[in-house]
N, C-alpha and C positions, 0 to 999 in steps of 0.2 A: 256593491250589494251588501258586503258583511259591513260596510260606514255606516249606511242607512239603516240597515237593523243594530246596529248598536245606537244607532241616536234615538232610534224609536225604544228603544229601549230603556235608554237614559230619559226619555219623554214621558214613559209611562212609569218608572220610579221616582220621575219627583212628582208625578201628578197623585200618586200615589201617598209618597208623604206628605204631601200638602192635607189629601183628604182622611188620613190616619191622623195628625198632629190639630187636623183643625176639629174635629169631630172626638177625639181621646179629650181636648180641651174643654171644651162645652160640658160634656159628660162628670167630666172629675169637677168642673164647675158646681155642678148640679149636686155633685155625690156632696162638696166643703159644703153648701147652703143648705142641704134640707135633708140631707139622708141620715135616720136615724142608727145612731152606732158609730159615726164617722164626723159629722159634721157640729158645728158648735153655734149658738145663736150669736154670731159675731158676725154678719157680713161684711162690715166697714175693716175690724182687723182683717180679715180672710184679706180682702183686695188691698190693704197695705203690706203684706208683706208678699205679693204676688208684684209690687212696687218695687217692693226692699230689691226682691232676688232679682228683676229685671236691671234695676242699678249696678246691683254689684257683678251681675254678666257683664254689663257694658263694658265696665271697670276693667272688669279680665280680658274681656275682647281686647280691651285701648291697647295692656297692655303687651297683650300677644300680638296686636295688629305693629305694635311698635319695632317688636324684633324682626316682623317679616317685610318689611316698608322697603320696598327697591329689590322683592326676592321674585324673581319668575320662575315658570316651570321650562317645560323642556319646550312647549311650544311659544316660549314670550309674554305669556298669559301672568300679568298682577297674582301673587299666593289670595286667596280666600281673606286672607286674615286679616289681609293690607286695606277692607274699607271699612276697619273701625279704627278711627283716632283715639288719641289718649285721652281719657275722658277726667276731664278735672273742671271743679267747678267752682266758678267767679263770680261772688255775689251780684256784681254788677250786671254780670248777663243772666243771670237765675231772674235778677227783679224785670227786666226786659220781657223774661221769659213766664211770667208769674199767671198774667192775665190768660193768656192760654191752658195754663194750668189747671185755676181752677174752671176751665171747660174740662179739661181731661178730668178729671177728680168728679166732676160729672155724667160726663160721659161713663166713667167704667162703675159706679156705684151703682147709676140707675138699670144699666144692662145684667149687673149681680145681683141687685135686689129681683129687676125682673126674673131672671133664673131659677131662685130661690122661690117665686110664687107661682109661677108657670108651670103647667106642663112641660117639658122639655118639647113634645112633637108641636105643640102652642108656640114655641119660645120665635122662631121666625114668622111667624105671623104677627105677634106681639112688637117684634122691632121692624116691621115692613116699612114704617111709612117715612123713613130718611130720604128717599128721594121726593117725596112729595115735599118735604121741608126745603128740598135742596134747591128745588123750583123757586117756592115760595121764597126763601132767602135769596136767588141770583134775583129774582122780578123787584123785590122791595129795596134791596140793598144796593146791588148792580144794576136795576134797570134796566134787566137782560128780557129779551122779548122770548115769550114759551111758544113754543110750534103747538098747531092744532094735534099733529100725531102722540108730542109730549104728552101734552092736556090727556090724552085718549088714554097711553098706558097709565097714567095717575088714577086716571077714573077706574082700570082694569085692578091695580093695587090698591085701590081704597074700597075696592066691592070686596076683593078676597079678603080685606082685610075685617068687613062686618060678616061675611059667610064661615071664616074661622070662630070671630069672635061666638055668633051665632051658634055653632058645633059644638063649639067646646063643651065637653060634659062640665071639667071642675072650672069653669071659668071662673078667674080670679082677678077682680074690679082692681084692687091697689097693683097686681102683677100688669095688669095690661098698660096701666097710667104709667108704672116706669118703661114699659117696653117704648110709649109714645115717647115720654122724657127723654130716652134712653136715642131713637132716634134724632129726636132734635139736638142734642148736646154735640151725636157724631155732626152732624151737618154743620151746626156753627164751630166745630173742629176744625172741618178740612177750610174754614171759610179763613180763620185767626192763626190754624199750621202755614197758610202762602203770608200772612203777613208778618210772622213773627222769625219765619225761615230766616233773614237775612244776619238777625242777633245772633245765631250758631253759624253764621258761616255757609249758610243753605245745605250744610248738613244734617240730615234727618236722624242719622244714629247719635250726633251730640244732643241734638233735642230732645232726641226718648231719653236718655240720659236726664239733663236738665229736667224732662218732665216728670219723670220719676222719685228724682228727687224728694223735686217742690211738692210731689203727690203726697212723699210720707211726711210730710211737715205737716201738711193740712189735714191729715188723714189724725193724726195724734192727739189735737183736741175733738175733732169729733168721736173718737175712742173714747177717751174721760168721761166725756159727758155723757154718749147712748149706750157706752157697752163694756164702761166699766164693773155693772154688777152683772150682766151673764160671761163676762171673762173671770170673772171671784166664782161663781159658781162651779164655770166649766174647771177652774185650776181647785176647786177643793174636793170636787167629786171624779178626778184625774182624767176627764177626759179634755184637756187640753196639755196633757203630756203623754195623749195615746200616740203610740209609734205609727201606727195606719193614717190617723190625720196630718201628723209630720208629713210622712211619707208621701202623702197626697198632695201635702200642699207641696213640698218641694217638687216634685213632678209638673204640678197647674203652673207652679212660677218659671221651672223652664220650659214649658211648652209656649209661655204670655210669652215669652221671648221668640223661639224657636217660631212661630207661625211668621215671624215678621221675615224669618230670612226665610222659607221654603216657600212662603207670595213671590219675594223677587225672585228664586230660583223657578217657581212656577211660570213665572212672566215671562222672564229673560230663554226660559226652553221653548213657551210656543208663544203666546202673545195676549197684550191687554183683555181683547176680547176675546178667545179662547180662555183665558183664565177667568172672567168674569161666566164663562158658560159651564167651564168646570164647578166655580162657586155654586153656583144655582145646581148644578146637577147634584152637590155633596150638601146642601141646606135639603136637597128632598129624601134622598136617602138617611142623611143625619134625624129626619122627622118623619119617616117611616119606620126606621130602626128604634124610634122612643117607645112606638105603642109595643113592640116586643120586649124589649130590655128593661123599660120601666112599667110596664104593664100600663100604659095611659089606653084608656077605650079611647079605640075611632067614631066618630060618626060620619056619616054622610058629607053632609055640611063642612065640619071639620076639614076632611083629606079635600074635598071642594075648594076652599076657602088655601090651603096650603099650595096647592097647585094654582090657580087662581093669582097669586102673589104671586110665586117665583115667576110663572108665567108672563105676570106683566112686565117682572123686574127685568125678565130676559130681553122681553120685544121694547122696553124702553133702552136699554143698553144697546142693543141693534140699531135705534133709531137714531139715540144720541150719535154713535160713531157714525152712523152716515149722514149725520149735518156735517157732523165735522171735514167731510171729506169736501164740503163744497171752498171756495177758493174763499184764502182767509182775510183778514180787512188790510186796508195801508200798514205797513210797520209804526207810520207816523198819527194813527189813530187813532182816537181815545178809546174805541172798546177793541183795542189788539191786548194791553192787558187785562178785560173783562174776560177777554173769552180763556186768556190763560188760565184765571182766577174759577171760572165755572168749571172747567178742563178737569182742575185738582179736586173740586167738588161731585163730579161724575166718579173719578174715581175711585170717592168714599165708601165704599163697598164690603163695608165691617163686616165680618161673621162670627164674630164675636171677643177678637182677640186685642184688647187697649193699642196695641200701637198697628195694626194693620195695616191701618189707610196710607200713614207715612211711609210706610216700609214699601206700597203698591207703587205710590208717586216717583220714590227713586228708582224701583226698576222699569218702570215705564219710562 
């Protein structure tokens, strides 16, 4: 009896940190992009150095994972520290590695630009339609056949998604265009992360490494060019030497990190689908909690339109996982690794954090 309330307890503390780290993230998103007093008209830098500092975790991970390599506990249990490798990087597999990249470099721009234009209780309805993409890309690209009940939650997510749109009091036309980008980039992510996986070694923590990298390399000439003069601004009117913005951003850059490990910690405590139902439950409270803390007005329509979405997203996720329960093809079949390849793509279940989906993959 005292095991099982200690696990349950250890259940509801990471389920806990999951939903404080993934929700503190979003928020301090929102405060670098558009809060006045704190934030600077630089999006592109913001998300490069939320790059910078996930690199150099890696780095310190590799090389604490290094001293703890072959260390167990008292039960036989791998130390924590032992699943990051030494992370060093080899131009030859960086260029392997590149074409994924700049998906990722898209990926997290368009989700920060959308931030910065959105409401925040908007911002999940704004990035709703990646599984509709998800479809779309397994049918055109894999040739994967969509179930009528799929079809039905799409149609459920693409109605919430004009009922929000609809609500919204400050709706913001460029905000919602990258919310949509912002979608499609994760999808053709999780499509180019299963292909690119074998260059690292099908390592995911060398790859957010590598991809992080490559981020701040690409990330530098688009600084020059769009936001070199409100970074001269922001450094001569010193609010890009404010100690609150520091402080912020160093916070935003360990939490980009830290959500990736408390997914697999959330996984690994109760399970895939229970974590994708936890997701959904912490996107509706994270977008209830907006209209109070940011003072965004509800409408109708609006908290419609937000329910409406998670809703679908939830009964599509219910659904996916019981196709999958039906018996799977020959091993010697051509769509045995289709269905792998869509597997990784269901899992893409971003809520806002650049490396999430890969971080889900490993611990599932």
């Amino acid at each position: 009896m005292g095991q099982q309330g200690s696990d349950h307890g250890y259940i509801a503390s990471v389920v806990a940190t999951y939903w404080f780290v993934s929700i503190s993230m979003v928020y301090l998103n929102k405060m670098l992009m558009s809060s006045d007093g704190i934030s600077i008209p630089a999006p592109l830098f913001v998300t490069w150095f939320q790059c910078f500092v996930t690199a150099i975790i890696c780095w310190v991970a590799g090389q604490v994972g290094e001293k703890y390599r072959g260390v167990t506990d008292a039960d036989g249990k791998p130390s924590f520290f032992s699943q990051f490798p030494v992370a060093e990087y080899k131009v030859k597999t960086g260029r392997k590695v590149f074409p994924l990249s700049l998906i990722f470099v898209g990926m997290i721009t368009f989700n920060n630009l959308c931030l910065k234009w959105v409401e925040v209780s908007f911002y999940n309805v704004a990035r709703s339609l990646t599984i509709v993409f998800n479809v779309i890309f397994t049918s055109l690209l894999l040739s994967q056949h969509t179930s009528p009940k799929t079809i039905g939650c799409l149609g459920i997510v693409m109605i919430g998604f004009f009922l929000g749109s609809n609500g919204e009091v400050n709706f913001s036309l460029k905000g919602t265009i990258a919310g949509i980008a912002s979608s499609l980039f994760v999808s053709l992510n999780s499509i180019f992360t299963k292909k690119i996986l074998p260059a690292v070694e099908n390592d995911h923590w060398k790859l957010t490494y590598y991809n992080n990298i490559n981020a701040c390399l690409l990330f530098m000439p688009l600084i020059l060019i769009f936001e070199h003069q409100p970074l001269l601004v922001a450094s001569s009117n010193g609010q890009l030497f404010s100690g609150i913005f520091w402080a912020a951003m160093m916070v935003a850059g360990v939490f980009g990190f830290s959500i990736g490990i408390v997914t697999v910690l959330q996984i690994k405590a109760t399970s895939p689908l229970t974590h994708n139902i936890s997701g959904t439950a912490k996107a509706a409270v994270q977008s209830i909690m907006a209209f109070y803390i940011w003072g965004n007005q509800p409408t109708f329509l609006g908290v419609l339109g937000i329910f409406t979405v998670l809703g679908g997203s939830l009964v599509y996720t219910l659904v996916k996982m019981n196709e999958k329960k039906k018996p799977a093809p020959p091993a010697g079949s051509i769509t045995a690794p289709l269905v792998a390849v869509e597997k990784d793509m269901e899992m893409q279940t971003d809520k806002g954090g650049a490396d999430v989906g890969a971080a889900k993959r490993r611990g599932a």
